[in-house]
C-alpha positions in Angstrom: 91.9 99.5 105.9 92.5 98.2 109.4 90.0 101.3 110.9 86.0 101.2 111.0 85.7 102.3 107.7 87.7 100.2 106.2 86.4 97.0 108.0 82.8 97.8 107.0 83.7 98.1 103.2 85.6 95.0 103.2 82.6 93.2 104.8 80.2 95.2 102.3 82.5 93.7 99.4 82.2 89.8 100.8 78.1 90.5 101.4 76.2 93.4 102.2 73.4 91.3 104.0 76.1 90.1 106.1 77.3 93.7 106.9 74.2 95.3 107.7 73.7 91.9 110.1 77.1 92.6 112.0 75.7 96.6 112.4 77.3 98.1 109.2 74.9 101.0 108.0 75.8 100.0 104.3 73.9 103.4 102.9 76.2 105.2 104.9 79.1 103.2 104.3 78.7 103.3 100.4 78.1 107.0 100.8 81.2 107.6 102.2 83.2 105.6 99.9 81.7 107.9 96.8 82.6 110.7 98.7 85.9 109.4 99.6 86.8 108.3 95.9 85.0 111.6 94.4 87.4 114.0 96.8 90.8 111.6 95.7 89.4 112.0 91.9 88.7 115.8 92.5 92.6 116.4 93.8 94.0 114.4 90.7 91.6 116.5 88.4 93.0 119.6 90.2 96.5 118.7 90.1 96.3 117.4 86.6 94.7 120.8 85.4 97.3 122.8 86.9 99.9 120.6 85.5 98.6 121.0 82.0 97.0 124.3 82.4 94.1 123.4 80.7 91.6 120.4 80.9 90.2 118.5 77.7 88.8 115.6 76.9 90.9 114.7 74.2 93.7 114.0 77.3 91.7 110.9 78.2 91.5 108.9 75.1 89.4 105.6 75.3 92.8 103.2 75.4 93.9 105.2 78.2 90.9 104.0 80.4 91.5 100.4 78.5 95.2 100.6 80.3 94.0 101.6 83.9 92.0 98.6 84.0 94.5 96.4 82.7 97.1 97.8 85.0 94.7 96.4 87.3 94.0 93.3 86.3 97.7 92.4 85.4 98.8 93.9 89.0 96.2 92.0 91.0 92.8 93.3 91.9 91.6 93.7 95.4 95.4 94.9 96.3 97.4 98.2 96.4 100.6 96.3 95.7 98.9 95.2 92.6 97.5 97.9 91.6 101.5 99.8 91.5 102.6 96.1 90.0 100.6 96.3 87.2 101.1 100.1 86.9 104.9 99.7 86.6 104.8 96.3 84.4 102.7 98.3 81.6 104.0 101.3 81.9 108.0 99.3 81.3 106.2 96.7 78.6 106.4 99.5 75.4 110.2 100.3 76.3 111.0 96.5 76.4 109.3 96.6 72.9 110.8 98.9 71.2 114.2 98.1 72.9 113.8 94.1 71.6 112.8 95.7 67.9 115.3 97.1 68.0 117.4 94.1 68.3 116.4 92.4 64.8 118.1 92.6 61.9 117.3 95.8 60.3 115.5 97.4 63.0 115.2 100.8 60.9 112.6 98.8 59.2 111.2 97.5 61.9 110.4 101.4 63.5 107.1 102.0 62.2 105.8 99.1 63.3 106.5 99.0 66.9 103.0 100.4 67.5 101.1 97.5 66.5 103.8 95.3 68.4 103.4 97.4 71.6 99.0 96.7 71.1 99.3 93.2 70.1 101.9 92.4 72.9 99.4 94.6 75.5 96.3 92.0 73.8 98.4 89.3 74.7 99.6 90.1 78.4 95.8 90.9 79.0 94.6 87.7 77.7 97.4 85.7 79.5 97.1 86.9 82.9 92.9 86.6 82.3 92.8 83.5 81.9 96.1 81.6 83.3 96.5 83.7 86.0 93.6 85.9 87.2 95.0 86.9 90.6 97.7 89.0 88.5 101.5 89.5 89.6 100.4 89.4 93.5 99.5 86.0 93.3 102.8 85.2 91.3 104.8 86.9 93.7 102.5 85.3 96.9 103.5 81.8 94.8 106.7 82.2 94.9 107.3 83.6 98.2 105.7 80.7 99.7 107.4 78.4 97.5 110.8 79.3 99.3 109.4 80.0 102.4 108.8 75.9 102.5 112.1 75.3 100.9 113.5 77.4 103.6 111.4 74.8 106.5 112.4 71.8 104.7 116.5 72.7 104.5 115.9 73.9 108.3 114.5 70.1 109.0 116.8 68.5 107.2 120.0 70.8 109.2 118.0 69.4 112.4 117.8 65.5 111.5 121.9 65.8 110.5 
């Protein structure tokens, strides 16, 4: 990120015009990142095939796409962190479901049903962090952090004027 590379794609993501005026060759800088992204994809593929031994494309049902880009989303775009945020939140969220069906009275009952609980509570987490907090759990976490980062000046100031 820090390295040529990376500094020409982020100045291709703020404005390509911009980057080819600082000296970027932005065809050869998008280039590389398809080549880049196609090689990582090409190891997973690889890795997954051996794994299962096979490759089909019943393995990648359409929901599964649906969650990568929610992991996203929820997580933080435009961050690693947020990327293995959102990864861990929705991959914990059906677990926490089916562990707080299981709490209500007559929970046997309850069993078939956690499937449409664990869709309607992944709708809901999607449409919450859309639209009351876009920037995902990084911007939560950023929020907070900076939250007690000025608590932390303010009891400093106040141990200084005592």
């Amino acid at each position: 990120l820090r390295g040529r590379t990376g500094r020409a794609w982020g100045a291709m993501h703020v404005n390509e015009a911009v980057a080819a005026a600082l000296g970027v060759n932005v065809p050869r800088a998008k280039l590389m990142a398809f080549v880049i992204s196609s090689a990582i994809t090409a190891v997973g593929g690889a890795l997954f095939a051996s794994y299962r031994g096979f490759v089909s494309v019943d393995a990648f049902p359409l929901m599964l796409s649906v969650q990568y880009v929610a992991m996203i989303i929820v997580g933080g775009m435009g961050s690693l962190a947020g990327a293995i945020l959102g990864a861990a939140f929705l991959t914990i969220l059906p677990y926490a479901i089916e562990a707080l069906v299981m709490l209500l009275p007559g929970a046997s009952g309850h069993a078939n049903q956690v499937s449409a609980f664990n869709y309607t509570a992944f709708g809901l987490v999607m449409i919450l962090f859309l639209v009351l907090e876009p920037g995902g759990l990084v911007a939560i976490g950023r929020r907070i952090r900076s939250r007690l980062s000025i608590t932390r000046v303010r009891a400093r100031a106040v141990e200084k004027a005592l």
